[in-house]
Biopython code that builds the backbone (N, CA, C, O; Angstrom):
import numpy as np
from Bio.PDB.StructureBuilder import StructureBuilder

atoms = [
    (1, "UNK", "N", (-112.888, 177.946, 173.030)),
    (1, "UNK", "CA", (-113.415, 177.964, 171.684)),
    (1, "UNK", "C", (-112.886, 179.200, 170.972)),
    (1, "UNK", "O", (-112.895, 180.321, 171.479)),
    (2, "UNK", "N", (-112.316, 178.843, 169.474)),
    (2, "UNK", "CA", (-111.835, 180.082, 169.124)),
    (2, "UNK", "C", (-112.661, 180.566, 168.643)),
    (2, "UNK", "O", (-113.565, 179.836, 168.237)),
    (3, "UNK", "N", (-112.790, 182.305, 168.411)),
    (3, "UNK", "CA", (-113.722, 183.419, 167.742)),
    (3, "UNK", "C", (-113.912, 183.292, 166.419)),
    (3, "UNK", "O", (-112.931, 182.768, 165.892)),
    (4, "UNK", "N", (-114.529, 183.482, 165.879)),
    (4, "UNK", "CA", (-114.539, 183.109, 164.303)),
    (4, "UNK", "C", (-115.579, 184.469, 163.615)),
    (4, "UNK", "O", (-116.420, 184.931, 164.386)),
    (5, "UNK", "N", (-115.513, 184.894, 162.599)),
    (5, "UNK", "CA", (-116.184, 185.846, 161.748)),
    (5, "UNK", "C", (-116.868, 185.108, 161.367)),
    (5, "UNK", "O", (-116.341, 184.510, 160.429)),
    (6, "UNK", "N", (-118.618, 184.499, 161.744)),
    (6, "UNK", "CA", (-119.617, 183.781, 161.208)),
    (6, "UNK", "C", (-120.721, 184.449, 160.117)),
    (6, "UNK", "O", (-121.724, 183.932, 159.624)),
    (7, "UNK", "N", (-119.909, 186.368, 159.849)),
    (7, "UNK", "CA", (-120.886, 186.496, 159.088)),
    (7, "UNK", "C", (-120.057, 187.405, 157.609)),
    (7, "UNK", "O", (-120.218, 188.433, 156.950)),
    (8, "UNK", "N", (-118.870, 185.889, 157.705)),
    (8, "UNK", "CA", (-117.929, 186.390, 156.509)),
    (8, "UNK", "C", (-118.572, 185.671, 155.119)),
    (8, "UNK", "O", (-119.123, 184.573, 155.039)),
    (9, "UNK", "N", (-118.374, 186.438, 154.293)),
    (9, "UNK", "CA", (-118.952, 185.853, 153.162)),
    (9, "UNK", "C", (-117.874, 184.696, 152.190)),
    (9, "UNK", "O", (-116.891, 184.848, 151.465)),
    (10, "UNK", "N", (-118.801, 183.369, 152.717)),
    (10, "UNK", "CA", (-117.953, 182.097, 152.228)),
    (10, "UNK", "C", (-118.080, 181.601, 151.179)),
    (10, "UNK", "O", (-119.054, 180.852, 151.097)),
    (11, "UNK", "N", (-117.206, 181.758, 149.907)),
    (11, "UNK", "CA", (-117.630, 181.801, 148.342)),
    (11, "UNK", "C", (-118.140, 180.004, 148.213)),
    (11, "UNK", "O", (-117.601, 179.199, 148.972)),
    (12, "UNK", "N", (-119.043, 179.601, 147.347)),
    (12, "UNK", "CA", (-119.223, 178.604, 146.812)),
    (12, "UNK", "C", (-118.667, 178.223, 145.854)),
    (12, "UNK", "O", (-118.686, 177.038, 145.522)),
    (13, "UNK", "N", (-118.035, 179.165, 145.184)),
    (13, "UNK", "CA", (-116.925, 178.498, 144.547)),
    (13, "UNK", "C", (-115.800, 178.028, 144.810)),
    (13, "UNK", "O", (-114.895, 178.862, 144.791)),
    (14, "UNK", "N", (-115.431, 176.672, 145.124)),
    (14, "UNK", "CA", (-114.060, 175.926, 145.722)),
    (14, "UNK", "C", (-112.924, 176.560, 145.461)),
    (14, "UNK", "O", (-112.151, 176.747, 146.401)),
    (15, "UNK", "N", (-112.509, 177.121, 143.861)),
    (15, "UNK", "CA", (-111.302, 177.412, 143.549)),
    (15, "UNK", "C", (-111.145, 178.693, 144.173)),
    (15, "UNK", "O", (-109.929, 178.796, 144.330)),
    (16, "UNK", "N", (-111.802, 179.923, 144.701)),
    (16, "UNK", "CA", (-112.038, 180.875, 144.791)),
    (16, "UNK", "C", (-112.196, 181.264, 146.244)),
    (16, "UNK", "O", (-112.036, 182.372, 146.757)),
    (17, "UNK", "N", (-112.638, 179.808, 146.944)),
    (17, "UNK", "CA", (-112.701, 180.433, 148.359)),
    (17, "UNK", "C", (-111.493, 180.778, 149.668)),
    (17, "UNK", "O", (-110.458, 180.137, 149.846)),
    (18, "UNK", "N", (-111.858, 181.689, 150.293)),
    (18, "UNK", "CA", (-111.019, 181.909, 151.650)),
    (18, "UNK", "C", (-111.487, 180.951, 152.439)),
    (18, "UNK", "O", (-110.536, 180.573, 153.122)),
    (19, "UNK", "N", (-112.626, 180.244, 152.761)),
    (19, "UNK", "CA", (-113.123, 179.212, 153.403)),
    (19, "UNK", "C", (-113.888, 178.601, 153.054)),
    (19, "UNK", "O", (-114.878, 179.079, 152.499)),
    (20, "UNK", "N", (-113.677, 176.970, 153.297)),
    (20, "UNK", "CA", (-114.933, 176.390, 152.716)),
    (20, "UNK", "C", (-115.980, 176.212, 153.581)),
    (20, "UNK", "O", (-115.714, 176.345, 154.775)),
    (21, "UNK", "N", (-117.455, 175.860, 153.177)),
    (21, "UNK", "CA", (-118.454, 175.422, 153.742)),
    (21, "UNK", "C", (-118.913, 174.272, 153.673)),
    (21, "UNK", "O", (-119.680, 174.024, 152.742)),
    (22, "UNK", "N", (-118.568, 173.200, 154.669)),
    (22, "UNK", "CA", (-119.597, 171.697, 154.135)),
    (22, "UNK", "C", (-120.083, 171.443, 154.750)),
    (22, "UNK", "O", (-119.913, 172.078, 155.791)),
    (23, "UNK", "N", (-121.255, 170.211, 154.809)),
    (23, "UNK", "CA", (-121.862, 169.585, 155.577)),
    (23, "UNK", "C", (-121.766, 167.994, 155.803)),
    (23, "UNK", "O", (-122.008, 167.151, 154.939)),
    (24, "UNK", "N", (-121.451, 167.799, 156.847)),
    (24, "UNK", "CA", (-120.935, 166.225, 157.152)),
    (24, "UNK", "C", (-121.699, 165.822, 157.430)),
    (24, "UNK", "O", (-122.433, 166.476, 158.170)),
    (25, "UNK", "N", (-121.974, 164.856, 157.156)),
    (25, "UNK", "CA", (-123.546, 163.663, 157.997)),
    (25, "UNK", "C", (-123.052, 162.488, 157.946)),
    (25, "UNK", "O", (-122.339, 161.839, 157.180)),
    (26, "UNK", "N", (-123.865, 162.269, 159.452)),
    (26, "UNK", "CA", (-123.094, 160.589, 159.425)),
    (26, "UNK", "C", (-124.410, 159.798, 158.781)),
    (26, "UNK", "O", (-125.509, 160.309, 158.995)),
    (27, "UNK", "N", (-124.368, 159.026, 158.290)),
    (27, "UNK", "CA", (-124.671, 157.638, 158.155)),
    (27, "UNK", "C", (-125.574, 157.157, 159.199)),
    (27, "UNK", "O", (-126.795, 157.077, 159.067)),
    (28, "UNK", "N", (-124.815, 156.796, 160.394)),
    (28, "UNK", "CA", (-125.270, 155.746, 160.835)),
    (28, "UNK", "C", (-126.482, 156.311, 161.787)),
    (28, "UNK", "O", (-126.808, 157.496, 161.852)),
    (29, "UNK", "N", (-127.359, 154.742, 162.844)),
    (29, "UNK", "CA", (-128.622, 155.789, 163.429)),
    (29, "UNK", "C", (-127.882, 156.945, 164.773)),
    (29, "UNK", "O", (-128.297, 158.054, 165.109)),
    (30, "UNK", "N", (-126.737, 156.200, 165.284)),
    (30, "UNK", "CA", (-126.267, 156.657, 166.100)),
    (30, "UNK", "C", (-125.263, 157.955, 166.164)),
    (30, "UNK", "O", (-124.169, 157.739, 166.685)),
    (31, "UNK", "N", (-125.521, 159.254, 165.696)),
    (31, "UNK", "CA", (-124.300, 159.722, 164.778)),
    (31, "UNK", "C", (-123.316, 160.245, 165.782)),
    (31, "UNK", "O", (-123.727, 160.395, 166.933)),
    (32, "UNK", "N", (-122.119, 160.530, 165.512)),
    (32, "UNK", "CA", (-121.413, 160.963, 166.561)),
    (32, "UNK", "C", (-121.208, 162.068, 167.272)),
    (32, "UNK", "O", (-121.439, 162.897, 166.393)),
    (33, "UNK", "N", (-121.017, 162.515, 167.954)),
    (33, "UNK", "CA", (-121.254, 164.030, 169.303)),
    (33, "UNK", "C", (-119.847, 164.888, 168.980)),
    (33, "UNK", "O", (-118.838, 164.713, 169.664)),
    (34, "UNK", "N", (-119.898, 165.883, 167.804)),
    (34, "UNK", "CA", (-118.594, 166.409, 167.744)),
    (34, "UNK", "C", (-117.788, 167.047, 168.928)),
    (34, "UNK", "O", (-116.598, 167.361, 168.952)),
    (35, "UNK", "N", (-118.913, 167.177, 170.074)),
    (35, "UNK", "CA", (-118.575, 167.479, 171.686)),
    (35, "UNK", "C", (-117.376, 166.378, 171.818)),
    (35, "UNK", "O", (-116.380, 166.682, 171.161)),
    (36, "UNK", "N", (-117.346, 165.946, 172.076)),
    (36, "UNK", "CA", (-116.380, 164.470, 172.045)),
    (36, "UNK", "C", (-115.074, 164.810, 171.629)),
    (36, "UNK", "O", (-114.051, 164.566, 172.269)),
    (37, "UNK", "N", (-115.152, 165.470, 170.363)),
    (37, "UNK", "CA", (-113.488, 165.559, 169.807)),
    (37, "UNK", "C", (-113.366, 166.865, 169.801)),
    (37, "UNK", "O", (-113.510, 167.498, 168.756)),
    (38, "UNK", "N", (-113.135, 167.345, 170.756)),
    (38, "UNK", "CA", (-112.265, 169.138, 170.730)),
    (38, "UNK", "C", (-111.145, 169.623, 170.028)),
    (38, "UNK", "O", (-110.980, 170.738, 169.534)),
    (39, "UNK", "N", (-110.084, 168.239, 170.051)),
    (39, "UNK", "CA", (-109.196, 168.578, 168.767)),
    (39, "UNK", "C", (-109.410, 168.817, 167.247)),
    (39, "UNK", "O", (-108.563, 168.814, 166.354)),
    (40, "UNK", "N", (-110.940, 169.053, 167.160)),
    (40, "UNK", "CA", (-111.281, 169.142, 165.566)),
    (40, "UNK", "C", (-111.211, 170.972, 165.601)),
    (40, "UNK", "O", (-110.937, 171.714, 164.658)),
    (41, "UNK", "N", (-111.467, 171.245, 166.640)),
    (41, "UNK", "CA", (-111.108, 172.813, 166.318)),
    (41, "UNK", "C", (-110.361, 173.620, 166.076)),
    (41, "UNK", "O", (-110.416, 174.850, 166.069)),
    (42, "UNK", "N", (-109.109, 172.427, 165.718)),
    (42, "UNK", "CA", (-107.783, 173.358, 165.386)),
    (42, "UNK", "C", (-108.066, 172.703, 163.318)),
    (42, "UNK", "O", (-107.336, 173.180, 162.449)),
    (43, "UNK", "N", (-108.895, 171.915, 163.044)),
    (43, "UNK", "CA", (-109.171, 172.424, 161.671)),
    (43, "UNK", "C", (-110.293, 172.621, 161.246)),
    (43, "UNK", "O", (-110.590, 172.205, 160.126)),
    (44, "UNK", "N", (-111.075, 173.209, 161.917)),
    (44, "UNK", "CA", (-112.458, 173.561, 161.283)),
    (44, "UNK", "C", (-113.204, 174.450, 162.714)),
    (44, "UNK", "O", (-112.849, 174.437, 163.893)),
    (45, "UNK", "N", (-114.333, 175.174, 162.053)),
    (45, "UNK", "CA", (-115.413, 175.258, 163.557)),
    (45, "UNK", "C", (-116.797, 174.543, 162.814)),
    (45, "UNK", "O", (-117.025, 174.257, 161.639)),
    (46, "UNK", "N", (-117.443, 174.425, 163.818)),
    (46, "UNK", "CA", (-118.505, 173.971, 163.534)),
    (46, "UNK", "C", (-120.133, 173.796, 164.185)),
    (46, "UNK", "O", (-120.254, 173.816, 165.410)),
    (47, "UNK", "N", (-120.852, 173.695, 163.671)),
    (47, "UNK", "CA", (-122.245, 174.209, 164.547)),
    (47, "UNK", "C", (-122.902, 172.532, 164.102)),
    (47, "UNK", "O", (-122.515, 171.729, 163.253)),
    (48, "UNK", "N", (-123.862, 172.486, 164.943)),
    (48, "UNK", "CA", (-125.044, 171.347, 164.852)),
    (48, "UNK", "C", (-126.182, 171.678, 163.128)),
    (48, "UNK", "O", (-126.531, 172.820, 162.830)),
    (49, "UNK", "N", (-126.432, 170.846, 162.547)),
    (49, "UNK", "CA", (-127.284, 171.047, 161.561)),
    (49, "UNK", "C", (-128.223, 170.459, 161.849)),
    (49, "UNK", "O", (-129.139, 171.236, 162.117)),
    (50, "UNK", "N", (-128.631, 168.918, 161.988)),
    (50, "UNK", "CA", (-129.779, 168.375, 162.207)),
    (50, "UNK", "C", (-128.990, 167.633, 162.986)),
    (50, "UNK", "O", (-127.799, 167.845, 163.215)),
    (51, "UNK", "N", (-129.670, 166.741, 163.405)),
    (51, "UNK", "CA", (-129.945, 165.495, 164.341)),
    (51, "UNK", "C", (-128.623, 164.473, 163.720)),
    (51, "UNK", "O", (-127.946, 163.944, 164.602)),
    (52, "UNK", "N", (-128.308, 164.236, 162.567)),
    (52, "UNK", "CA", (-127.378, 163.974, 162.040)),
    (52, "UNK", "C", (-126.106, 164.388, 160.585)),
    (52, "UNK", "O", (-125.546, 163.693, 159.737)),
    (53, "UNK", "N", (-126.098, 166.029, 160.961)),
    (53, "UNK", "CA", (-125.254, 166.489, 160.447)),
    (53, "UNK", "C", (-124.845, 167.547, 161.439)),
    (53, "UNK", "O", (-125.185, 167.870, 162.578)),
    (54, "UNK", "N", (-123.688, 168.087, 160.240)),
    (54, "UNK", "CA", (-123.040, 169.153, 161.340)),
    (54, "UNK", "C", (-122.336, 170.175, 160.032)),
    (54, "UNK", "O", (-121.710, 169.756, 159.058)),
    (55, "UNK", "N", (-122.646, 171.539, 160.348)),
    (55, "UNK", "CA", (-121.896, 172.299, 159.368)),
    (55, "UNK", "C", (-120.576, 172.937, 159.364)),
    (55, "UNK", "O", (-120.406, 173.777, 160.248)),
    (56, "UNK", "N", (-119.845, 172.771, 158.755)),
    (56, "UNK", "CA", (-118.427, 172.791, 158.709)),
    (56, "UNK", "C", (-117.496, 173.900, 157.875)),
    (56, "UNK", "O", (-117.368, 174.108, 156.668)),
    (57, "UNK", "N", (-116.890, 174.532, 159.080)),
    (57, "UNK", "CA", (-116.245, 176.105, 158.082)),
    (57, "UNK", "C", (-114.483, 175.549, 158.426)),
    (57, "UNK", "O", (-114.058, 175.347, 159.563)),
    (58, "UNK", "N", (-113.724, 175.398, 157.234)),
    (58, "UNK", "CA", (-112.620, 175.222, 156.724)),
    (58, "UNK", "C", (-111.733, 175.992, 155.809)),
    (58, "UNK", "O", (-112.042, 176.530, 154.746)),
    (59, "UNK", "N", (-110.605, 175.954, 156.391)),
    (59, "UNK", "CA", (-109.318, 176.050, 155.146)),
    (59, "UNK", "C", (-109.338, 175.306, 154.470)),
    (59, "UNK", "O", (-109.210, 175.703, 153.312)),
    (60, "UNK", "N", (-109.470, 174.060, 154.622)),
    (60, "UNK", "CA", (-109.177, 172.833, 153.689)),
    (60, "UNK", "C", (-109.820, 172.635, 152.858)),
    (60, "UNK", "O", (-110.943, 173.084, 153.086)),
    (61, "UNK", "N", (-109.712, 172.014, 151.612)),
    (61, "UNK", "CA", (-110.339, 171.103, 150.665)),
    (61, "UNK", "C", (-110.801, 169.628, 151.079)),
    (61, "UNK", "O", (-110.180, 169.040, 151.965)),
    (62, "UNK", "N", (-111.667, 169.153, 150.571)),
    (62, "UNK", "CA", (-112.377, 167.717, 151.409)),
    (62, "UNK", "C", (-112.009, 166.999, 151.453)),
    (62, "UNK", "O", (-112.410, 166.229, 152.325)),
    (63, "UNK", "N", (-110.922, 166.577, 150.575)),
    (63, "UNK", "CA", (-109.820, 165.151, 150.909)),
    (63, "UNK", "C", (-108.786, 165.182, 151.938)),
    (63, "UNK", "O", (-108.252, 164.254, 152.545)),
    (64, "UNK", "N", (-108.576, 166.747, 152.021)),
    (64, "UNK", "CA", (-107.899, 167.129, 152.896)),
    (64, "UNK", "C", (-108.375, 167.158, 154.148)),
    (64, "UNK", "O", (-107.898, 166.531, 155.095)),
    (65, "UNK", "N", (-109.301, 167.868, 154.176)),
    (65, "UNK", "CA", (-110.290, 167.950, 156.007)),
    (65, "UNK", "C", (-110.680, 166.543, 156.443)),
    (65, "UNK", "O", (-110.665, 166.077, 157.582)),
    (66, "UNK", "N", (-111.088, 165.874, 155.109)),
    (66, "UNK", "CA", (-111.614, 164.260, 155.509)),
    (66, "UNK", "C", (-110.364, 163.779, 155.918)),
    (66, "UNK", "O", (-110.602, 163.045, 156.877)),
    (67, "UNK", "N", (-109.182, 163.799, 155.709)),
    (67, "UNK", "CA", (-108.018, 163.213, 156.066)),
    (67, "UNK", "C", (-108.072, 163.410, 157.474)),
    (67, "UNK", "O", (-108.288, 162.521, 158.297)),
    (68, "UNK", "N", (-107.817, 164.908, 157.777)),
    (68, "UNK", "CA", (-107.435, 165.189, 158.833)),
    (68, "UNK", "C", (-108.485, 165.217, 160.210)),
    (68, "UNK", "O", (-108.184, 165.538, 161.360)),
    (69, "UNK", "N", (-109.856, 164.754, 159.664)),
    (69, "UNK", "CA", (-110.581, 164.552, 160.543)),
    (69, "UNK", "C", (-110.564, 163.047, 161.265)),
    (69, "UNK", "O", (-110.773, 162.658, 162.414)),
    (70, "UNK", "N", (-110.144, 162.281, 159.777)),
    (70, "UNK", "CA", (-110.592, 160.750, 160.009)),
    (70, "UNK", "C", (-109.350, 160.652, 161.450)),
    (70, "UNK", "O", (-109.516, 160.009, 162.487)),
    (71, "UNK", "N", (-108.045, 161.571, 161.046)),
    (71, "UNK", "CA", (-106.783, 161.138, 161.802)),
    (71, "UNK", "C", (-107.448, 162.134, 163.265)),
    (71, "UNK", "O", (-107.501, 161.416, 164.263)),
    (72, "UNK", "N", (-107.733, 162.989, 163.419)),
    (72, "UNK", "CA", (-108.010, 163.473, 165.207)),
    (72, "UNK", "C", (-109.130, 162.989, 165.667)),
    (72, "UNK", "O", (-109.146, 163.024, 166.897)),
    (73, "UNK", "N", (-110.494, 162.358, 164.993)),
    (73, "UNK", "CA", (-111.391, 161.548, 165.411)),
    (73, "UNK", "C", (-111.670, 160.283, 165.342)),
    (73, "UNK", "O", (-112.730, 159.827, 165.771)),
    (74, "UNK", "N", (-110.693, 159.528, 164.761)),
    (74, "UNK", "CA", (-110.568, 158.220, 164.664)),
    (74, "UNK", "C", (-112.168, 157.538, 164.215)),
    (74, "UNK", "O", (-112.522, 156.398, 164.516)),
    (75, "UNK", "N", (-112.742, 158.224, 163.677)),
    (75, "UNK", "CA", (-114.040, 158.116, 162.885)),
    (75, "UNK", "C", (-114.078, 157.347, 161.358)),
    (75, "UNK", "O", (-113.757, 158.115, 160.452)),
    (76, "UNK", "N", (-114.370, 156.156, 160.985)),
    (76, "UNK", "CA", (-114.457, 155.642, 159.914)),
    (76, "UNK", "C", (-114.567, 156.063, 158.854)),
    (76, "UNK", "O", (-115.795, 156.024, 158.792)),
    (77, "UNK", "N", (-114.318, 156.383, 158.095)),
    (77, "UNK", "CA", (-114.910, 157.426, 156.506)),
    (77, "UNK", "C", (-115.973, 157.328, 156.008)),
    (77, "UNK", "O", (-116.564, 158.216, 155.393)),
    (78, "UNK", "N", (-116.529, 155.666, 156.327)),
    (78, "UNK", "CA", (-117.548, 155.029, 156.175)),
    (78, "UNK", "C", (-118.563, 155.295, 156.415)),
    (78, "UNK", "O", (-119.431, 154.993, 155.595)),
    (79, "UNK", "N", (-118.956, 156.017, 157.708)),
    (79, "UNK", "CA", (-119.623, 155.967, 158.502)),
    (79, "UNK", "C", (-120.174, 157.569, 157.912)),
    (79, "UNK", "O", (-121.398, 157.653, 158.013)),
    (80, "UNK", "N", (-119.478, 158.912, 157.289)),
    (80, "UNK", "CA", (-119.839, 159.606, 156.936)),
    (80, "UNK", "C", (-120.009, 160.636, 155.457)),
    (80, "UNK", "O", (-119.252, 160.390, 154.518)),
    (81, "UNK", "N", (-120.602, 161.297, 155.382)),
    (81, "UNK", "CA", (-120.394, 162.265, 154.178)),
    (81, "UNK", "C", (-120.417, 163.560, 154.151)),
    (81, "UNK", "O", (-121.313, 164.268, 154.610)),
    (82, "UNK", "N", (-119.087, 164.035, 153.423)),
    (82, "UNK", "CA", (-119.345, 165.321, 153.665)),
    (82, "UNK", "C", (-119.411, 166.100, 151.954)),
    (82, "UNK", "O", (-119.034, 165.666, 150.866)),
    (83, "UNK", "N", (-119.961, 167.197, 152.290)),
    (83, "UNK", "CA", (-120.265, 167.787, 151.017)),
    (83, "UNK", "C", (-120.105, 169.049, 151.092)),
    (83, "UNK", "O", (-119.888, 169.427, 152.243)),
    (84, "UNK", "N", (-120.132, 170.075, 150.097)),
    (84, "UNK", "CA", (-120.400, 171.608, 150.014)),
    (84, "UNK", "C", (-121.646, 171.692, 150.430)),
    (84, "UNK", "O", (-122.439, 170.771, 150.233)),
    (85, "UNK", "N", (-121.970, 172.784, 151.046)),
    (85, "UNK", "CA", (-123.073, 172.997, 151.831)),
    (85, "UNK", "C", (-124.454, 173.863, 150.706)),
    (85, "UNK", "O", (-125.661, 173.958, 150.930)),
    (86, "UNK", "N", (-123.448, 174.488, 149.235)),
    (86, "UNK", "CA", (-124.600, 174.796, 148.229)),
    (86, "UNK", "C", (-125.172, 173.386, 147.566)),
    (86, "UNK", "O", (-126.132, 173.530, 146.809)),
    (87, "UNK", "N", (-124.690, 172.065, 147.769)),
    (87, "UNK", "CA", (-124.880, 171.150, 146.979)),
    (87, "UNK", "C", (-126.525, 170.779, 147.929)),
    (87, "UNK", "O", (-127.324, 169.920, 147.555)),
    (88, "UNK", "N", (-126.667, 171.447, 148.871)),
    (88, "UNK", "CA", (-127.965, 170.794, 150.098)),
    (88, "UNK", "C", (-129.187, 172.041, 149.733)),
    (88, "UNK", "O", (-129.047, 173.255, 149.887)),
    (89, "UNK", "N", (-130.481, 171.258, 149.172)),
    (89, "UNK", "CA", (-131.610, 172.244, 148.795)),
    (89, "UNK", "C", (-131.942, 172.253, 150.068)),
    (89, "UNK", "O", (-131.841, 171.228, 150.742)),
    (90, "UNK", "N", (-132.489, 173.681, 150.695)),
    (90, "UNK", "CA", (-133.589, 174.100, 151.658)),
    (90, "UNK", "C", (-132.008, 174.606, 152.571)),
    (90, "UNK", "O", (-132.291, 175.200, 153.611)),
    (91, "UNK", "N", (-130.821, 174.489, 152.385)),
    (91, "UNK", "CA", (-129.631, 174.769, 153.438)),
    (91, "UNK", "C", (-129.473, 176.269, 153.964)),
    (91, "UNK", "O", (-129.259, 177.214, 153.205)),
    (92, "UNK", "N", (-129.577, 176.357, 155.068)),
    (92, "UNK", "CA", (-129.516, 178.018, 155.258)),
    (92, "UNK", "C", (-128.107, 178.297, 155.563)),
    (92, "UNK", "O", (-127.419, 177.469, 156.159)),
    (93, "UNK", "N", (-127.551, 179.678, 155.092)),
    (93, "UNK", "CA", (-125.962, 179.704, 155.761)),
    (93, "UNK", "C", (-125.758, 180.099, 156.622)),
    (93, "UNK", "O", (-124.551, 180.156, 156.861)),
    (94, "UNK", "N", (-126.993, 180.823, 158.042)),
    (94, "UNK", "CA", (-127.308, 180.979, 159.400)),
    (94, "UNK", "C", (-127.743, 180.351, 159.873)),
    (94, "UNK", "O", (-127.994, 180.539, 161.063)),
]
sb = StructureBuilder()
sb.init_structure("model")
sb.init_model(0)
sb.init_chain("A")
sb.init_seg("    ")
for serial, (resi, resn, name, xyz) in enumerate(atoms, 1):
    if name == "N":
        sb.init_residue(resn, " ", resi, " ")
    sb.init_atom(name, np.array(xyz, "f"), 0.0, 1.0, " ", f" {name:<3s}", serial, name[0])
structure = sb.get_structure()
């Protein structure tokens, strides 16, 4: 697992940031175990949020990360959503 600075300050503003922050949630009841795909850590890290999300620290922009997730997890697009993590009321950034 690579090291990461978790207590860098991650702008909410998209145009402006060094990294983004989102939150992916699946959809469905069954959501998927990001344990499973280890190759997602060469574009993002990521921690557990609830029961069916997961919070997500990126270089990328979301069409971009969604691209490149759908292609190393072979995960439907369908099946999830991801968002900026200021767009979520009650969201903590620890």
């Amino acid at each position: 697992m690579t090291i990461r600075d978790y207590f860098h300050a991650f702008s909410t503003v998209s145009e402006q940031a060094e990294a983004y922050d989102y939150l992916i949630q699946f959809i469905s009841d069954t959501p998927a175990d990001l344990h499973d795909y280890p190759k997602i850590t060469q574009i993002c890290d990521w921690a557990t949020y609830t029961k069916n999300s997961f919070r997500i620290w990126t270089d990328f922009p979301i069409p971009e990360f969604e691209a490149r997730f759908v292609q190393l997890t072979g995960i439907n697009p369908s099946d999830f959503q991801i968002d900026y993590s200021h767009n979520f009321k009650d969201s903590n950034f620890f």
